[in-house]
C-alpha positions, 0 to 999 in steps of 0.5 A, spaced: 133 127 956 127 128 961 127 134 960 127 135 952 122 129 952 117 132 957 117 138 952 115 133 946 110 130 950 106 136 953 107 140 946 112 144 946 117 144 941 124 143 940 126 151 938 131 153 934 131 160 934 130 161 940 123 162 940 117 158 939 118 156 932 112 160 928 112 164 923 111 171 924 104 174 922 108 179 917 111 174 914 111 174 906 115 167 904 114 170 896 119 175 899 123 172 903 131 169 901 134 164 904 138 164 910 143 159 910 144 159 918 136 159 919 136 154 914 141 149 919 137 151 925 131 148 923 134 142 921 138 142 927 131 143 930 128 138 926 133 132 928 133 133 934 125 133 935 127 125 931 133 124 935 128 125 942 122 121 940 127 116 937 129 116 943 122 116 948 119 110 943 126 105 945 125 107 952 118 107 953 113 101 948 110 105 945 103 102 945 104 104 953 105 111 951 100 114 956 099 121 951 104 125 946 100 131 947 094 134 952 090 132 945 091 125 943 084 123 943 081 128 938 086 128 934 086 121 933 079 121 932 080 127 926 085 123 923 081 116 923 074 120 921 079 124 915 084 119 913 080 112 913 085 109 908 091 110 913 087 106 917 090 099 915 097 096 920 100 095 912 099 103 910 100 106 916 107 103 917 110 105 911 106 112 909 107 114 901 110 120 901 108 122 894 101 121 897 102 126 903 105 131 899 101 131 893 096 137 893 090 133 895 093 131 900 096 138 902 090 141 902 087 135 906 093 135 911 092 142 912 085 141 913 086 135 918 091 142 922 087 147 923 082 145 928 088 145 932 092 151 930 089 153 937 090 148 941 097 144 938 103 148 941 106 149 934 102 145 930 104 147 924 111 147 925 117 142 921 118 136 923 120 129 920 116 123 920 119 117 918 116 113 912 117 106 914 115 105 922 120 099 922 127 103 920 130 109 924 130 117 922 135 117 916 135 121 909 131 115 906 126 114 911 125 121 913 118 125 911 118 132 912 112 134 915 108 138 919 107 137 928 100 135 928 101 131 922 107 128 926 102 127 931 096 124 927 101 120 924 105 116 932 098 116 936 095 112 930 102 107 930 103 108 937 095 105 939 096 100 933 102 097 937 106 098 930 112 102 934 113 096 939 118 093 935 123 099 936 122 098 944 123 091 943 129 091 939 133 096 943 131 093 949 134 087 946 141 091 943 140 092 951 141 086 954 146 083 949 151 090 951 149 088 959 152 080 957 158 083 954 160 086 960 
């Protein structure tokens, strides 16, 4: 798992296709027909990304977190300067997915991205987030999203302490495995 977590951390990305995970520059996605096989791919790629930073936040307290990427501090300070309103412990840990996907909120997210397409590895690749800090990945708590979303988003929780209880509770469940042996 070190290794897949590194990968997170320094940016990387869990690739399902076996490449970087961007779409090609002549891509047209009006043109485009679903492939069922590409579409397992990235759900796959998509679930393991969740499963590794699941993993990374009940191994490490997330507050101690030194860094999810080489641009935490910036992209931290744009998501703060853009999304005031997600500011609260109370919002940002249980986000509104109607609100994010609604086209405002496109519109503002991609404006939030762009200023890292160059720096974010993959900045613009699927991932999920979950909706509900205090609950694991699951079909009812999972948000589509975007990586530098996904980053905006875990830096803030992480800083805030709201990711903590995660840590706490599995080194709790820990514990209660050791004494039952």
């Amino acid at each position: 798992m070190s290794n897949a977590i590194d990968g997170l951390i320094d940016g990387g990305s869990v690739g399902a296709l076996g490449g970087s995970g961007r779409i090609p520059a002549h891509f047209d996605a009006d043109e485009a027909e679903n492939d069922e096989k590409i579409e397992q791919q990235f759900a796959v790629a998509c679930f393991e990304q969740a499963e590794t930073y699941m993993g990374l936040i009940q191994t490490i307290k997330g507050s101690t977190l030194k860094r999810l990427t080489k641009h935490d501090d910036e992209i931290h300070d744009e998501f703060v300067k853009r999304f005031p309103e997600l500011q609260s412990d109370e919002r940002l840990s249980k986000l509104d997915e109607d609100e994010l996907k609604s086209t405002e909120g496109k519109r503002r997210w991609r404006e939030f991205m762009m200023p890292f397409e160059s720096k974010v590895d993959d900045y613009n690749f699927g991932t999920l987030i979950r909706a509900d800090v205090g609950e694991d990945y699951t079909e009812k708590n999972s948000i589509f999203g975007y990586r530098t979303q996904f980053y905006a988003i875990e830096i803030a929780r992480n800083r805030r302490k709201l990711n903590d209880p995660v840590w706490e509770k599995a080194q709790a469940q820990a514990g209660g495995k050791e004494n039952q042996a």
